[in-house]
C-alpha positions as CSV (number, residue, x, y, z in Angstrom):
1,X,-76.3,-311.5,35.5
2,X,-78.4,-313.8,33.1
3,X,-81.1,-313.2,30.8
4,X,-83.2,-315.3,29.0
5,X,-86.2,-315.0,25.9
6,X,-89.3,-313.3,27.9
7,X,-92.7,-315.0,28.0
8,X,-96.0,-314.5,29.2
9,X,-96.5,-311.2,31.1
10,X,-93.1,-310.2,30.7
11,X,-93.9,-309.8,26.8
12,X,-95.8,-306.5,25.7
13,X,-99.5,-306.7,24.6
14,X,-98.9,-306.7,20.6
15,X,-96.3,-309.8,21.2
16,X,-98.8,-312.0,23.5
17,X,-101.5,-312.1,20.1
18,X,-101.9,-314.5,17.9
19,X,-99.8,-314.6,14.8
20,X,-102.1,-313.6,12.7
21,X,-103.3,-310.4,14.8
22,X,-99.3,-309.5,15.4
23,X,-99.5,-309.4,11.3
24,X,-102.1,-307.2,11.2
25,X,-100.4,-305.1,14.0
26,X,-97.0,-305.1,11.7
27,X,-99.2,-303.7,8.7
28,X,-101.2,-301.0,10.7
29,X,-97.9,-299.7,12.0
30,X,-95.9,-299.4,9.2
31,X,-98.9,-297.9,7.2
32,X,-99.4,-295.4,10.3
33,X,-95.2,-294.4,10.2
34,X,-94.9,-294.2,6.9
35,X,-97.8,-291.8,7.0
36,X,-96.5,-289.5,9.7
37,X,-93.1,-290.1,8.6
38,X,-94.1,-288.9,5.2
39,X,-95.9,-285.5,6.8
40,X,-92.8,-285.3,9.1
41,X,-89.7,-285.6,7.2
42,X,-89.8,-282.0,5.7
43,X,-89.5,-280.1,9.0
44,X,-86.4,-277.9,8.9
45,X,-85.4,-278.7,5.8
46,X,-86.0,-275.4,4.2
47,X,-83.6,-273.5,6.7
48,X,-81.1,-276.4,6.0
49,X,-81.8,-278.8,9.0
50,X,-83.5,-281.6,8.2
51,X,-84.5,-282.6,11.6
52,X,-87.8,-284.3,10.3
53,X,-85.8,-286.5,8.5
54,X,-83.9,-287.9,11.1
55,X,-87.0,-288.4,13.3
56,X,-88.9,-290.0,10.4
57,X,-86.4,-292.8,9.5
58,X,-85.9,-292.7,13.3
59,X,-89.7,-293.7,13.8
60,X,-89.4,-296.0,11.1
61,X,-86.0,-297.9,12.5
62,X,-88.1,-298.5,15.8
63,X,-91.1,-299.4,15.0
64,X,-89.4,-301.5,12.3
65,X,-87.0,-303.4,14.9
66,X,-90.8,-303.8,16.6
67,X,-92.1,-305.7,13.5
68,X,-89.5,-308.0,13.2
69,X,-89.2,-308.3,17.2
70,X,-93.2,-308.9,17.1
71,X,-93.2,-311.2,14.0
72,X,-90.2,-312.2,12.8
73,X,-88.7,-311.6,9.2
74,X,-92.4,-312.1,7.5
75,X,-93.9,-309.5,9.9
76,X,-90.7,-306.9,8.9
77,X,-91.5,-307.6,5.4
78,X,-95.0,-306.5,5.8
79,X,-93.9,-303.3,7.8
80,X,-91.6,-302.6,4.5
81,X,-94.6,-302.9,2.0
82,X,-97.2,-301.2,3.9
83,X,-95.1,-298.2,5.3
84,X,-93.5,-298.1,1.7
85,X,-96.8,-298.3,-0.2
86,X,-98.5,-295.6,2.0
87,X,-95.2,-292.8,1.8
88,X,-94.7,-293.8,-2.1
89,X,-98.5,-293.7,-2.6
90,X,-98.5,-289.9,-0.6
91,X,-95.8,-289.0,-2.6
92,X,-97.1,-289.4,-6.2
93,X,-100.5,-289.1,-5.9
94,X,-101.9,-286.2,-7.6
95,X,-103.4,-283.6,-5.0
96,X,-104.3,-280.1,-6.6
97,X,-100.9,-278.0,-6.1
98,X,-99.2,-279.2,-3.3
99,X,-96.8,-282.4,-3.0
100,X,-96.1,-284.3,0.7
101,X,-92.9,-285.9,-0.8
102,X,-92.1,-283.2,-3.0
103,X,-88.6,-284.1,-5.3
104,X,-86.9,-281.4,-7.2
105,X,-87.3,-277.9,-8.1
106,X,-84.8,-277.5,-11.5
107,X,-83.1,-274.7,-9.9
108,X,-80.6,-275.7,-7.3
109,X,-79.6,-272.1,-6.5
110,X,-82.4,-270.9,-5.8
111,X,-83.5,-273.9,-3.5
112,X,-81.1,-275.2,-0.2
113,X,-79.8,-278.2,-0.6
114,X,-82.2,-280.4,1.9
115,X,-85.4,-278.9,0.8
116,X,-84.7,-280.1,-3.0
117,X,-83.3,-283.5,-2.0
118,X,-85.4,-284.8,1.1
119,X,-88.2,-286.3,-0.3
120,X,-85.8,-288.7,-2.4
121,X,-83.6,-289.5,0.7
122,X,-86.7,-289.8,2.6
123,X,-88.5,-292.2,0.2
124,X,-85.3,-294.6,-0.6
125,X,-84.0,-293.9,2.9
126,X,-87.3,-295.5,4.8
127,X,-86.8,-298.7,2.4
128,X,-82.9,-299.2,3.5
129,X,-83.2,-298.5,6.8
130,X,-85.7,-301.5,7.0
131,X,-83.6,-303.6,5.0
132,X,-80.7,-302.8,7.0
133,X,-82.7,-304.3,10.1
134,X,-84.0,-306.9,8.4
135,X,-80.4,-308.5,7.7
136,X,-79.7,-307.7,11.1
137,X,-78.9,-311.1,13.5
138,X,-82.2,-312.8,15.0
139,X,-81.1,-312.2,18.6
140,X,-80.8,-308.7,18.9
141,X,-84.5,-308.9,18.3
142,X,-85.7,-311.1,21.1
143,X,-87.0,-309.9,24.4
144,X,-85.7,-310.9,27.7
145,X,-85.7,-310.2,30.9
146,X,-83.2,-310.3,33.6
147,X,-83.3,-313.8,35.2
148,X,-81.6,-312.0,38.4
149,X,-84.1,-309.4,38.8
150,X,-87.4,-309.8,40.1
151,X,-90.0,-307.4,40.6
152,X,-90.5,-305.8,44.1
153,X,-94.0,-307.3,44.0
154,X,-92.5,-310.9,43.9
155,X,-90.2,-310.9,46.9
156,X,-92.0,-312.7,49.9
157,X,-89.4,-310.5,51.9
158,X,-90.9,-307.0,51.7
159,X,-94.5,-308.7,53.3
160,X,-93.3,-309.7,56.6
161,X,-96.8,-310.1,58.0
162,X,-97.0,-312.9,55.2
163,X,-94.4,-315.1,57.2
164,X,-97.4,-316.7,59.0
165,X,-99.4,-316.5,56.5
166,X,-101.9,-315.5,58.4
167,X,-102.8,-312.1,56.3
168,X,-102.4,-313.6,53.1
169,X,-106.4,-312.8,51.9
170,X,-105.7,-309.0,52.7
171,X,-102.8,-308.5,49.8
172,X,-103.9,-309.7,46.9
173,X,-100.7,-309.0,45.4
174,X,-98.8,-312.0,47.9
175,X,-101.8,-314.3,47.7
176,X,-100.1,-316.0,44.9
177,X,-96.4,-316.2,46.6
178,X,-98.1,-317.5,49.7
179,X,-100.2,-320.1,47.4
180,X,-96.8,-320.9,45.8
181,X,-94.8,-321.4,49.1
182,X,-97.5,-323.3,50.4
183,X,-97.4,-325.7,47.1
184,X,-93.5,-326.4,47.1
């Protein structure tokens, strides 16, 4: 079984743009996670299970390995900044009372353990779990498809009344195998 680098319609949609649009689609996304990772990463902390946590740097690992997949080391490095401007920016802006990234309480007795110290891991956490990935190797970032597979869709075999070619204009979906066999 072979694979090589996918291209065309094998990519996804945010891959196929140009490089300037899969930019902007790096910075929008790691604005957006480090957003909801910021509102997310305090769920269970206060009964000791910091669940949110692991799904926020878990949402930011992905769609971090999706930057870098998308638009190389440049487009990783705008995931970083935006997602770590937006979660740093929630986290010391001054909002009446209440804190999203909230660091600290003076009283460790009286506090468990992951509610005082999840906003910290969550802030540096987000920042190393990108550069973790972004020192990761090239190739375990490309896409690519199975050069021994191909899609049902494809095979001239499951369209026996195309062996003629005689019904070709009624499946659209063979028109272009039959146009292909026809050319070689």
């Amino acid at each position: 079984m072979t694979s090589s680098p996918a291209s065309g319609r094998d990519l996804p949609w945010s891959h196929r743009q140009s490089y300037p649009t899969r930019m902007t689609i790096s910075l929008l996304a790691g604005a957006a996670v480090g957003m909801v990772g910021t509102l997310a990463h305090r769920l269970g902390a206060s009964s000791n299970i910091p669940y949110g946590l692991v799904l926020a740097l878990l949402i930011i690992m992905l769609s971090a390995w999706c930057a870098r997949s998308r638009a190389g080391a440049l487009g990783m490095g705008v995931h970083v900044a935006a997602s770590s401007i937006v979660a740093w920016g929630l986290a010391v802006a001054p909002r009446g009372s209440g804190a999203l990234a909230p660091v600290g309480f003076g009283d460790p007795s009286a506090v468990p353990f992951w509610s005082e110290h999840v906003g910290m891991i969550w802030l540096y956490g987000m920042i190393a779990v990108q550069v973790i990935l972004l020192v990761m190797p090239r190739r375990w970032f490309q896409i690519t498809v199975d050069d021994d597979v191909q899609p049902a869709v494809h095979r001239a075999a499951d369209y026996p009344e195309t062996a003629d070619h005689a019904d070709a204009g009624n499946h659209p979906e063979t028109a272009d195998i039959v146009q292909n066999e026809d050319a070689a």
